[in-house]
N, C-alpha and C positions, 0 to 999 in steps of 0.2 A: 735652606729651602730647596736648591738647586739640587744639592746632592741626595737629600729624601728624595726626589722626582726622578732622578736619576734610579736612584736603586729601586721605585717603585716603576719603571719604567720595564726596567729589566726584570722584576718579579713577572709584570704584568706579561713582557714578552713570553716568559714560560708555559705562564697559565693560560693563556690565549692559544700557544703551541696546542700543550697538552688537551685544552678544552675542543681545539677543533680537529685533533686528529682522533680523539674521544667519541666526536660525534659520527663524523667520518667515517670510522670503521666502528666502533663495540655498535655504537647505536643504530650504525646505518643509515647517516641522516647526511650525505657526503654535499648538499647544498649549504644545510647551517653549519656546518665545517669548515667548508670553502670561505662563506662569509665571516666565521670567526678569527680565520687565516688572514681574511683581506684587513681584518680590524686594526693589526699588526703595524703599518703604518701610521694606523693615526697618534700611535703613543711619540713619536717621533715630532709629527707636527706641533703637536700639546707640550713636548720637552722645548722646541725652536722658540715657540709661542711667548710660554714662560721667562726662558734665557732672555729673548728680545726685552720683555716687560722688564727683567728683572732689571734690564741695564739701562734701560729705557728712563725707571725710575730713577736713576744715579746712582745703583751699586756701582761699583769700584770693581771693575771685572779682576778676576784671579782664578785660582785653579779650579776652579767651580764650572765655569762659566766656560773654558777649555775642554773639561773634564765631558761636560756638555754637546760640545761641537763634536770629540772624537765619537763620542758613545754610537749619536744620530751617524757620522760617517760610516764607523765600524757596522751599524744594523744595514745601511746602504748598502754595502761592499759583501757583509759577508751574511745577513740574513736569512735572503734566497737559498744560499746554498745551504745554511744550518736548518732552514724547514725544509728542505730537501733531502736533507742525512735524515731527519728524524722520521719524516713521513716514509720513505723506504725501508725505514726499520720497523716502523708499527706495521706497514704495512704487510710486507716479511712475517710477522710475529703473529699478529692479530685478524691479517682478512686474507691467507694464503697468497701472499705475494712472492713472486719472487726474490732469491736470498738479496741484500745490498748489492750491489759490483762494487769490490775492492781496487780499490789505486793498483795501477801497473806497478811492479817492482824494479822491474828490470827496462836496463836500456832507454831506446829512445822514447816508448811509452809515456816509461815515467818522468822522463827530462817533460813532455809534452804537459802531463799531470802537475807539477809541479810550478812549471812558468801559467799553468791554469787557475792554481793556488795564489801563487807569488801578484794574478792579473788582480784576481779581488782582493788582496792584503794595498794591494797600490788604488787599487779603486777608492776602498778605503779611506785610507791615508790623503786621499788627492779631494774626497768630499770634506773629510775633515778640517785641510788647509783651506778651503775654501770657506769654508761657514768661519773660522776661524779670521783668516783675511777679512771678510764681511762685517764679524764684531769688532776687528779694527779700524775698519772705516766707521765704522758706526760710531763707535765711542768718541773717537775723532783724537785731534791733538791735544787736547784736554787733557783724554785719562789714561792714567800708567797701562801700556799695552804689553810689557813686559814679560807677563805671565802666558798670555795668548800667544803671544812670540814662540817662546819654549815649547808648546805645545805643536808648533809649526815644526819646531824643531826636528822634536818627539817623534813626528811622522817623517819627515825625511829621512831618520835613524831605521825606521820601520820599512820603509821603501827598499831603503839598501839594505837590508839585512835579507827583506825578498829577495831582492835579485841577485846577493850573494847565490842563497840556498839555490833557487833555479836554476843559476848561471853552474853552479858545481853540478850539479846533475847533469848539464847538458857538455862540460868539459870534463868530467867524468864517473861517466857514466857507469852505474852498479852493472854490471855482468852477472849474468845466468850461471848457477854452480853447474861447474859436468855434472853428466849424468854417471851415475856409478854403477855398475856391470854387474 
């Protein structure tokens, strides 16, 4: 059940994307846009909701229920910015906007871009252990927390693996090709 909600969470995330930059710009309707955009949240609380009941009732928490906690972190940390890619591209495309702005490539720019990336992959990761930690208290000494553990894990792997990639950008840093004559 968890993981249907899950994947229909994230279908839903799409359609809700798609339906309010739809109205936004093709239709012109950038009010019931904006509200279909704000709607985007509540599939998260509905997932928390679910999780809670579902352990609430004495499931036996395991990868489901993890799976869970990263999802709701990961739309925390990095959803903003993916309606934020998407809306500047429709917009670009569909209502004479401005092209995207492309990531810096070079230098300290992109070291900057990058520890910007690396801030919400750890935002991320840091809601995640949190709701995470939460269904461990929750479940309490009782129930095999094990699974949830690993998932703690999971993001601390994800943290460092950010701060590797940032931290190499800002120790070394891509240079600018000469210019050729």
């Amino acid at each position: 059940m968890v993981v249907g909600l899950i994947i229909a969470c994230e279908v839903a995330f799409w359609v809700l994307l798609a339906a309010g930059l739809g109205f936004r710009y093709a239709l012109r309707m950038p009010r019931t846009g904006l509200a279909l955009l704000l709607c985007e949240p509540l599939l998260e609380v509905v997932l928390f909701t679910v999780t809670a009941i579902d352990l609430k009732n004495g499931a036996q928490p395991d990868w489901r229920h993890g799976l869970a906690a990263v999802y709701i972190g990961f739309t925390v940390g990095l959803g903003h910015s993916t309606v934020k890619w998407a809306d500047a591209r429709v917009a670009h495309r569909f209502a004479d906007g401005p092209p995207p702005v492309r990531p810096p490539k070079y230098g300290t720019a992109r070291a900057v871009h990058e520890w910007k990336v690396a801030g919400r992959w750890i935002l991320a990761s840091v809601v995640a252990m949190a709701l995470l930690q939460g269904a461990v208290w929750y479940v309490g000494d009782d129930g095999d927390t094990g699974s949830l553990r690993a998932w703690q894990t999971r993001m601390l792997w994800v943290i460092g693996i950010n701060v590797l990639i940032a931290a190499s950008y800002t120790l070394f840093p891509k240079r600018e090709p000469a210019k050729q004559r």
